[in-house]
Phi, psi and omega in degrees: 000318195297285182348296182309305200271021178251338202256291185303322176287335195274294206282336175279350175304296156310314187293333214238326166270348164302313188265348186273341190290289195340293186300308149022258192292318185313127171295157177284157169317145195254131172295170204239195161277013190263324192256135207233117191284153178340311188313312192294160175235345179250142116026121153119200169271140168319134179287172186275151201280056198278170172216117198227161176267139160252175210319317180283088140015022182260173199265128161226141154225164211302341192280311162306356170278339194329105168116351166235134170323100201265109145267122173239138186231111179277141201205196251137129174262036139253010170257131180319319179252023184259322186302330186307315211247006186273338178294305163310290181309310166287001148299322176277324160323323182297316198284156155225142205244169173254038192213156180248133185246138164230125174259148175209106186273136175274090169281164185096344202234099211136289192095040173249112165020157162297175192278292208305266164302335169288319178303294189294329156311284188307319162309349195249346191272143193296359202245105184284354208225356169240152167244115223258150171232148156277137163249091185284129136107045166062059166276350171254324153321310172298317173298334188253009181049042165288137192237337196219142124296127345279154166239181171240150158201130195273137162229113170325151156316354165273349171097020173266125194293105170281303182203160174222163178216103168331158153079166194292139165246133141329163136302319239250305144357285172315306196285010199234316146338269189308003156294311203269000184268167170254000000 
C-alpha cells in the first residue's frame, strides 16, 4: 500500500511539473481568421487579391474596390441552378447599392466552356448589369475553396473575405449581408 501511495505522489508530482513547464514555455497565441487586425473593420481574412479580365477584355482587381463592399458569385453555365438565379442577381446588379456585384466563371475549369465558346453563349444572353470575369483554368476558384456552384463571397470594404457560402443567395439574402458588413 505504502508503495502505492509513493507512485501516486511521484505521478502526480510529476503530472504538475509537466503542466507548470508548458505554461511556462508556451508561445502567444498565432491569430486566427477570427482575429482581426487595427486596420481592418470586418471580421476574417483577406480575400484572394484576384486580378481577371471580363468578357470586353478589360482588367479588374480586386484592389479597384478598395473602399467598397464587393458580392461576388461564382458560378458555371451547365449549372441548373446558377442559370436559375441569374436573372435576379441581374437585378440586383442593375440596382443602387452600396455594394459592387460581381460574377466570375472558371473556364476550362470544371467543366465549364473555353474562354472562347462562354463568351460567345453568354453574349446571346439578357443580363445586361453583370459583370462576368474569366478565370481561366479556376486559378482563383482554387484561391477562393470554391466547392460547389453557386457560391457567394462576401468581401468588406476592407479588402476582407467576411464570408462565403455554397449554393443560391436571394437579393434579399445578399442585401441583408451586406448590411451587416462594413
Amino acid at each position: 500500500m505504502r508503495n502505492m501511495l509513493k507512485r501516486v505522489g511521484y505521478i502526480l508530482a510529476m503530472g504538475s511539473l509537466l503542466i507548470a513547464l508548458t505554461a511556462c514555455s508556451a508561445k502567444p497565441m498565432a491569430p486566427t481568421s477570427d482575429t482581426v487586425s487595427s486596420t481592418n473593420m470586418n471580421k476574417g481574412e483577406a480575400a484572394p487579391a484576384f486580378s481577371l479580365s471580363n468578357l470586353a477584355g478589360e482588367s479588374f482587381k480586386l484592389a479597384d474596390f478598395q473602399g467598397k463592399k464587393v458580392y461576388v458569385k461564382y458560378w458555371a453555365s451547365w449549372c441548373s441552378i446558377c442559370l436559375a438565379g441569374l436573372e435576379e442577381l441581374n437585378t440586383l446588379a442593375g440596382e443602387d447599392t452600396d455594394f459592387t456585384v460581381i460574377t466570375i466563371v472558371a473556364p476550362g475549369y470544371k467543366g465549364e466552356k473555353s474562354s472562347s465558346e462562354f463568351t460567345e453563349w453568354f453574349n446571346r444572353q439578357p443580363y445586361e448589369h453583370l459583370n462576368v470575369l474569366l478565370d481561366e483554368d479556376g486559378v482563383w476558384a482554387k484561391e477562393f475553396q470554391v466547392r460547389a456552384y453557386p457560391s457567394s463571397y462576401y468581401i468588406g470594404s476592407d479588402g476582407v473575405l467576411v464570408k462565403s457560402l455554397p449554393g443560391h443567395a436571394s437579393n434579399d439574402q445578399i442585401k441583408q449581408t451586406m448590411k451587416e458588413m462594413m
